[in-house]
C-alpha positions, 0 to 999 in steps of 0.5 A: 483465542487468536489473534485474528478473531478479534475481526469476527467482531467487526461491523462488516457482513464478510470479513477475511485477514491473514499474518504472514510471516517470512516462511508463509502464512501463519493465519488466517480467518474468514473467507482468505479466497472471496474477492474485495475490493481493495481500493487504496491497497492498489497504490502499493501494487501499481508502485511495485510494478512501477519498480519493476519497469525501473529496473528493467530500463523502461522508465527512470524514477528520477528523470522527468515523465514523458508522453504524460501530462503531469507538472513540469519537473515531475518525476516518476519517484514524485508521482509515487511518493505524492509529491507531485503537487497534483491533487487528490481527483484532478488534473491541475496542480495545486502546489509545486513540485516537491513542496508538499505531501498531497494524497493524490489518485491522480498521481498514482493514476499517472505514474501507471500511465507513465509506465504504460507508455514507456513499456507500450503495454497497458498498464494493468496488463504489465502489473500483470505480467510483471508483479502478479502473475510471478506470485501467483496472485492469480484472482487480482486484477485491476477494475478501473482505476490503478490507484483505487480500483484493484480487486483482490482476496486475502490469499493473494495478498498474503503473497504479495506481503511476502514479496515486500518481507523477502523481494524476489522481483525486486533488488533489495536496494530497490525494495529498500527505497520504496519502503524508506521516507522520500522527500522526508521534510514534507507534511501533509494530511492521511485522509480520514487519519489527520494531519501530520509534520512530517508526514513520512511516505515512501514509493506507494506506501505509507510508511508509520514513522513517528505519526501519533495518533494513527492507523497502524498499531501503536506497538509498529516500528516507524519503519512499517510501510502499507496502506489503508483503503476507503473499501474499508481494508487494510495492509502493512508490513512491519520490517522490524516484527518481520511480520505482515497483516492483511484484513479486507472488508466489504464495509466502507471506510465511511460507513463503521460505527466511528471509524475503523481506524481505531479497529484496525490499531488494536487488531495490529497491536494484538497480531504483534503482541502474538507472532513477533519474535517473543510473541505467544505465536514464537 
């Protein structure tokens, strides 16, 4: 029995996963080429397209955000790491800058706009020409919102996990940040998870660190980073392991027996336990 075939037992009517690791996909179960809705999973995508555009000079991560309306002070590195001060849905803050870790579509939907108007592109065109199509993710696009509306499949995915374990789009300084703490003293709540002092986050993704319990195995180093959608999907990449998962389902979050959250942690711990260096997959 592999790994993977503990999600044939999930609640969902469909469900696809892949591990993948630096040399390509090392499995995979379930419908890889069918399209989900990966809903939360797109943050991780809009960030990296983000870092794109910071690092062909069209937009600076620390210099204030221009031509959209967002707190005064806020930066494109605030907008990513939720930091913001905006709130979950909305256009009022409810907190200053910098001060705490508030889980916030509208940021991520801003710092997208920030990028549209700094490279005059629509923004689900640059993701496009700047993150997708160089992958060869050529079944994604954005349907809606950039912070939760990106439709995706399994096989797309695994190549993305792939870029964040070996960037090619990225410099590896930059692909360094986005994976590490920002803003590291700020707390905050991972909605459906709890609460968490600190609650580590880096630039679109969130990073493991010492938060216990939560959804991500408890075998994942601290510095695993990805994220988890309300389409009842989840990612994560996991530098110490050298290894990515993937698991895309058509059961929302809010809709499994209890939560997911407990199923997508053993399903981490068994992928672990399998393909990381030592595992039965070595």
């Amino acid at each position: 029995m592999g790994a993977l075939d503990l999600v044939s037992h999930w609640p969902a009517a469909t469900v696809a996963a892949a591990v993948v690791e630096p040399a390509g996909v090392g499995a995979t179960l379930g419908p890889t080429g069918g399209r989900f809705r990966i809903a939360s999973l797109s943050k991780v995508l809009t960030a990296w397209a983000a870092l794109v555009a910071v690092e062909e000079g069209s937009i600076g991560l620390d210099a204030p955000i221009v031509g959209v309306a967002v707190p005064p002070g806020c930066t494109l590195r605030h907008l990513l790491a939720h930091a913001s001060g905006l709130p979950f849905e909305g256009h009022v803050a409810i907190a200053e800058v910098g001060e705490r870790r508030i889980y916030s579509n509208t940021g991520i939907e801003r710092a997208a706009e920030a990028v549209a108007v700094a490279t005059d592109m629509p923004f689900d065109t640059y993701l496009a020409e700047a993150v997708l199509t160089p992958l060869g993710m050529s079944v994604t696009e954005v349907v809606g919102s950039p912070a939760h509306g990106v439709h995706s499949t399994v096989d797309d995915l695994s190549r993305f996990l792939g870029e964040m374990l070996r960037p090619r789009l990225l410099h590896a300084d930059t692909a360094a940040d986005a994976m590490s703490v920002q803003f590291p003293d700020l707390d905050g709540i991972v909605p459906g998870v709890g609460r968490f002092t600190p609650c580590p986050w880096g630039l679109g993704m969130e990073i493991h660190g010492a938060k216990d319990p939560h959804w991500m195995g408890r075998d994942n180093s601290p510095a695993t980073v990805g994220h988890f959608g309300g389409a009842g999907t989840m990612m994560w990449v996991d530098p110490v392991a050298d290894i990515g998962l993937v698991a895309l389902t058509d059961l929302p979050f809010d809709r499994w027996p209890g939560t997911p959250v407990l199923a997508w942690r053993e399903l981490s711990d068994v992928v672990l336990t399998e393909f990381r260096p030592g595992g039965r997959g070595a």
